[in-house]
C-alpha positions as CSV (number, residue, x, y, z in Angstrom):
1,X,-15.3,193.7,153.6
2,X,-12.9,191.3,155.7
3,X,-11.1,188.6,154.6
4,X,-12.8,186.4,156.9
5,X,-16.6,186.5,156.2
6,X,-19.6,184.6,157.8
7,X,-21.7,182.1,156.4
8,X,-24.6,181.0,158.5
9,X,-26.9,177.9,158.3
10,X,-30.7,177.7,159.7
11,X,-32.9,175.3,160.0
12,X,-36.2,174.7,161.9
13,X,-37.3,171.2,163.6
14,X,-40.9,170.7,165.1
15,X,-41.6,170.4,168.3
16,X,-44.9,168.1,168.4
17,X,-47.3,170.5,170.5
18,X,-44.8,173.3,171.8
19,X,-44.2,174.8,168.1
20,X,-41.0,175.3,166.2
21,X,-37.7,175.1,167.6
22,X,-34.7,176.9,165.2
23,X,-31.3,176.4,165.2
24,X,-28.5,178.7,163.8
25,X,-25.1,178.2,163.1
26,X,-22.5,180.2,162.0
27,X,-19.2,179.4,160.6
28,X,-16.4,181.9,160.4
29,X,-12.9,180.7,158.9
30,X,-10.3,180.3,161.8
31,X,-13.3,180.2,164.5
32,X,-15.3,178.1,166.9
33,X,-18.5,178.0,165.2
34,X,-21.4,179.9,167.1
35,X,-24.5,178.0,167.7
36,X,-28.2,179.3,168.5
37,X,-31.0,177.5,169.9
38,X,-34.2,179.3,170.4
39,X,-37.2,177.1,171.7
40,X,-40.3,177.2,172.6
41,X,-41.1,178.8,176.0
42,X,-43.7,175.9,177.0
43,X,-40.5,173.4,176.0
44,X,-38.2,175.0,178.0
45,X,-40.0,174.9,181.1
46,X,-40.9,171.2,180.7
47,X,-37.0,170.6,180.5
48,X,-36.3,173.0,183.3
49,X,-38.6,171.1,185.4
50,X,-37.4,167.5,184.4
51,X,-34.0,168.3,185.6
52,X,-35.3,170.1,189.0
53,X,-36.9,167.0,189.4
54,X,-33.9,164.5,188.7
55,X,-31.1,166.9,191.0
56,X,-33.6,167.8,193.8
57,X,-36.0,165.3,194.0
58,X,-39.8,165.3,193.0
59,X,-40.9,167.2,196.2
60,X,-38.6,169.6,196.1
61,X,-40.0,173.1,196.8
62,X,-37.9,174.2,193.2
63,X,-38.9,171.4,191.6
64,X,-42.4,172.2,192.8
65,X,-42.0,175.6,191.1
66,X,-40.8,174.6,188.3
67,X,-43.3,172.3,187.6
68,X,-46.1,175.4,188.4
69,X,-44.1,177.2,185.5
70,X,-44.7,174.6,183.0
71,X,-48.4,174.1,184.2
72,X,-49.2,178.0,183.4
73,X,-47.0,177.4,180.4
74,X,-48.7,174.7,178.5
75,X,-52.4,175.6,180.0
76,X,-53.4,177.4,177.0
77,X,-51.4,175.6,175.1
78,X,-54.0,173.4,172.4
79,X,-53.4,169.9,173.2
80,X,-52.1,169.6,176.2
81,X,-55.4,169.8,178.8
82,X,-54.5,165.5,179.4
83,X,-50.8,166.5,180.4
84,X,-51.9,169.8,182.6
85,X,-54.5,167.7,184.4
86,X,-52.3,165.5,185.5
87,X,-49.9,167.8,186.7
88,X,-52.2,169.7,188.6
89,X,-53.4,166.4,190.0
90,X,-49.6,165.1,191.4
91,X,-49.7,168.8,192.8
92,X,-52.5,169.0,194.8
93,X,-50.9,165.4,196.1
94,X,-47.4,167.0,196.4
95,X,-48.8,169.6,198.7
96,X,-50.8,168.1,201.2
């Protein structure tokens, strides 16, 4: 055993329809402490595509992508037909 050992702290917030999201961090005397995310799939996407959309613009062709990405994501996803329709809505307008 070393003379430096690990301690290492979880916990778990709720994403409100994407699921769990859980956060590690561990702590090691005389170190930067390391820190975990690990999210949702569905949740990531949706981020990915927010920020697509603010650097590139809404019609980007990434952003576009991106967006398709989150649609497959949350479509069987319980909950979220309202926010899917919509966004297969403003991309049928996006492409013409």
């Amino acid at each position: 055993m070393g003379l430096f050992r690990r301690r290492k702290k979880t916990s778990t917030t709720h994403l409100d329809g994407f699921g769990d999201a859980h956060i590690s961090v561990t702590k090691r005397r005389g170190q930067v402490p390391r820190v975990e995310v690990e999210v949702p799939q569905a949740w990531a996407l949706g981020i990915a595509a927010q920020q697509k959309g603010n650097e590139l613009g809404p019609t980007h062709p990434e952003t576009i992508r991106a967006v398709e990405r989150y649609l497959d994501a949350i479509s069987v996803l319980p909950g979220h037909a309202e926010e899917a329709r919509g966004l297969r809505q403003w991309l049928a307008q996006v492409r013409r």
